[in-house]
C-alpha positions, 0 to 999 in steps of 0.5 A: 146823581151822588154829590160829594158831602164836603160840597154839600156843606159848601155850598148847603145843597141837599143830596141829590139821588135818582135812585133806580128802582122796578118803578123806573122800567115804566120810564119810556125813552123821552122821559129817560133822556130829560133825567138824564138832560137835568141830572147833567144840567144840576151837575153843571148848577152845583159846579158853577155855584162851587166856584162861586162860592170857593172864588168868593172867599 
């Protein structure tokens, strides 16, 4: 999860990563799809605090 810098200063998020490293193959299947189940809810988060912000001004 890579969040584009100009939306960052937007909206003042931090970046965001899940770097995939040797540690990761620990991760069993349950705890891969709730990775994947936040990273696609904070992708939809920033997307609707984006437009706040952008209708907001």
């Amino acid at each position: 999860l890579h969040i584009d810098a100009a939306i960052m200063k937007t909206t003042g998020w931090r970046k965001l990563s899940i770097s995939r490293s040797s540690s990761s193959s620990k991760f069993d299947n349950r705890e891969i799809v709730i990775l994947k189940g936040l990273t696609q809810l904070t992708n939809e988060l920033l997307d609707a605090c984006l437009c706040l912000v952008l209708t907001d001004k």
